[in-house]
C-alpha positions as CSV (number, residue, x, y, z in Angstrom):
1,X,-144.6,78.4,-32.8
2,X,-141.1,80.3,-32.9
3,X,-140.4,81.7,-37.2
4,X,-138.1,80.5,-38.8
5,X,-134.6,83.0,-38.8
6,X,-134.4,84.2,-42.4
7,X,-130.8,83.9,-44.3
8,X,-128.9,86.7,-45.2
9,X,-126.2,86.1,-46.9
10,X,-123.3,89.0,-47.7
11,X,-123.0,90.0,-50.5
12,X,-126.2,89.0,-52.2
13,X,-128.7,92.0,-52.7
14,X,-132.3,91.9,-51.6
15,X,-135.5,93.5,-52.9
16,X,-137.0,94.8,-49.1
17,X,-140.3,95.7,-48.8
18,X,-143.2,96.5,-46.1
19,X,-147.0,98.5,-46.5
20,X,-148.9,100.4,-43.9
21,X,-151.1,98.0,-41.6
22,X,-154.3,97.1,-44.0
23,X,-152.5,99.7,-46.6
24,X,-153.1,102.8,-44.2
25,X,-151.0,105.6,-45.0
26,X,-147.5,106.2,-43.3
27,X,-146.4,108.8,-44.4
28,X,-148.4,111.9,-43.9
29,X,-145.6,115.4,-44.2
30,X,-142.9,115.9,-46.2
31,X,-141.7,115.7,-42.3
32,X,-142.4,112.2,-41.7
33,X,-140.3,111.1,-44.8
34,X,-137.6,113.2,-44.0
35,X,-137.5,111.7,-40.1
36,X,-137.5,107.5,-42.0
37,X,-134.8,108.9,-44.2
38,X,-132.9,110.3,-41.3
39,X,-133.7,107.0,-39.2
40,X,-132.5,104.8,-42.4
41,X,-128.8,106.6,-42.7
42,X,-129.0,106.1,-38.8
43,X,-129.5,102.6,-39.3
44,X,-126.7,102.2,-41.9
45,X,-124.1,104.4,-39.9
46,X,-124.4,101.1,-37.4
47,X,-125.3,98.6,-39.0
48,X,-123.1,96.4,-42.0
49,X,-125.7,97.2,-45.0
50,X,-124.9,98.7,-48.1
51,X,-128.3,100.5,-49.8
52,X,-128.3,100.3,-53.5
53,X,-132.0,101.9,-54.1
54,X,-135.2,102.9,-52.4
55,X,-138.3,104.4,-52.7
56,X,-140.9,105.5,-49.9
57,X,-144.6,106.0,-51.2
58,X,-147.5,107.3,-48.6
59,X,-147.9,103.5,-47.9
60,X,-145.1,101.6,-48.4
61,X,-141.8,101.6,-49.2
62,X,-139.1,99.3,-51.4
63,X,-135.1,99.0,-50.9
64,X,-132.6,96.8,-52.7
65,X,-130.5,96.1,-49.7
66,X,-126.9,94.3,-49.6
67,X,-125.5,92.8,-46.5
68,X,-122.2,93.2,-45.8
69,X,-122.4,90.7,-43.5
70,X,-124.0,87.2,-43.3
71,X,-127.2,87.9,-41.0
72,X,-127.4,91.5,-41.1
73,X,-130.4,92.2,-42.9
74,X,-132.6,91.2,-39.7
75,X,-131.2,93.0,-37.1
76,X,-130.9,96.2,-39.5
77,X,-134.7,95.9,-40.3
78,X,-135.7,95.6,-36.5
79,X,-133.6,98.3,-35.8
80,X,-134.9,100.6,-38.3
81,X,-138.7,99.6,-38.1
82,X,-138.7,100.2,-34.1
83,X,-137.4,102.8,-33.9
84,X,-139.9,104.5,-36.4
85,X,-142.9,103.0,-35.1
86,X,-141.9,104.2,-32.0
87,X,-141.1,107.9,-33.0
88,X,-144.4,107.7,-35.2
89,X,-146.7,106.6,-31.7
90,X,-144.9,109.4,-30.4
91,X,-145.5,112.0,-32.5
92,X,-149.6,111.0,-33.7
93,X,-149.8,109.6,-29.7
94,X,-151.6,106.8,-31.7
95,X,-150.9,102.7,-30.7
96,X,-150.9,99.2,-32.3
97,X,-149.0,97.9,-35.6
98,X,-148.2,100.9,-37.8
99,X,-146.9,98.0,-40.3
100,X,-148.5,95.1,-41.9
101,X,-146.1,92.5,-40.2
102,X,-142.8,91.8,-40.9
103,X,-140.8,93.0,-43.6
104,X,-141.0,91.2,-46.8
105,X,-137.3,90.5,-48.4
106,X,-136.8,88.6,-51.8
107,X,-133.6,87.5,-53.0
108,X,-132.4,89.0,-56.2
109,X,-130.6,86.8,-58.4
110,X,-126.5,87.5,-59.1
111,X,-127.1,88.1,-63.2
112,X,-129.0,91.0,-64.7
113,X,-131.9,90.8,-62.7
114,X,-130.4,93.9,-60.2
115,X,-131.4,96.3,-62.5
116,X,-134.9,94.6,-63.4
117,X,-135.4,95.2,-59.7
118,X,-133.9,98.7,-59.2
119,X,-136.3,99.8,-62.3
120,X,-139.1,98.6,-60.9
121,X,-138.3,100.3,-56.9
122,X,-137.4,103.2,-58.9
123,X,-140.3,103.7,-61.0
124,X,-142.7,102.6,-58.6
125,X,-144.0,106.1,-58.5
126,X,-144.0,106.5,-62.5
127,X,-146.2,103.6,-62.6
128,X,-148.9,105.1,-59.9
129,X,-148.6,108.0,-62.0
130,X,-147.4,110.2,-59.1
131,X,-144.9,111.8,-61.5
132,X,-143.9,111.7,-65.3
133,X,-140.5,110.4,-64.7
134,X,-138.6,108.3,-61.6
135,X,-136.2,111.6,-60.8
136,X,-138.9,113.9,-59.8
137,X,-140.3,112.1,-56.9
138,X,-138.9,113.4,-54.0
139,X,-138.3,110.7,-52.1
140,X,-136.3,107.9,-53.5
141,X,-132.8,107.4,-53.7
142,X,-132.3,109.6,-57.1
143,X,-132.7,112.5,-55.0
144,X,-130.5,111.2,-52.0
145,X,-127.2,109.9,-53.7
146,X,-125.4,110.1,-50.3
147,X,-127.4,107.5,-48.5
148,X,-127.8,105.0,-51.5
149,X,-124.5,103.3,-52.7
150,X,-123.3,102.9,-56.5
151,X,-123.9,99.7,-57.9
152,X,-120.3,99.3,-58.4
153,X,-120.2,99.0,-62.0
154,X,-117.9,101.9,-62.5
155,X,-120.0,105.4,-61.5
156,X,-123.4,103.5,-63.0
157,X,-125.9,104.3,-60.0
158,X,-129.1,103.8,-62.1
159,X,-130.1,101.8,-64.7
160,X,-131.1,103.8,-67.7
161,X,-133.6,105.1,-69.0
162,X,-135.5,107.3,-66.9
């Protein structure tokens, strides 16, 4: 039985989200986040997505993602996920899903609730107790300004307090 095509409408934002297969670990180096980060801003360069937050944890990884265009979500995701599973098999010579199926995306409603949902992707490592506060992990999109866009309420990129 075919899915059914998810709707991605532009200019509404979307919490994104996706975990290891059976929670394994992705990330293993500093090297392998640096190479998703470096595959992400490929992914925006051609693709019509603006990225208001993320953070990558040794498992999974959250984004607030905004299409610019209606139905550019998808084809952004399978662009991006492919072409790190397949640098990933490449570099561990390992097979099989590296991902626990497809991404997950939830809408995010057009009130308050953006920062609700950029303080919980951006603390997700203060809550695991990784670090004491969100701008010392080192990879989320506090420490990567260029690839994550403002949220366009004058130069307000993060909700305080952190």
């Amino acid at each position: 039985m075919p899915r059914i095509p998810r709707s991605h409408l532009a200019g509404h934002a979307f919490q994104v989200l996706n975990r290891g297969n059976g929670g394994a670990t992705v990330f293993h180096t500093d090297g392998d986040y640096r190479v998703f980060l470096e595959l992400l801003a490929a992914a925006k360069a051609t693709h019509p997505i603006t990225i208001r937050a993320f953070c990558l944890r040794p498992n999974h990884f959250h984004l607030v993602l905004q299409p610019i265009r209606n139905a550019s979500l998808s084809p952004f995701m399978h662009w991006w996920m492919t072409s790190h599973v397949r640098r990933y098999h490449r570099y561990y010579r390992s097979h099989g899903p590296v991902r626990q199926g497809r991404f997950k995306r939830f809408p995010i409603q057009q009130d308050g609730h953006l920062f609700t949902v950029l303080r919980y992707v951006l603390l997700n490592p203060v809550r695991a107790r990784l670090v004491e506060h969100a701008d010392e992990w080192p990879w989320s999109s506090l420490q990567y300004p260029q690839l994550a866009a403002p949220i366009g309420l004058g130069h307000l990129a993060t909700p305080a307090p952190f």
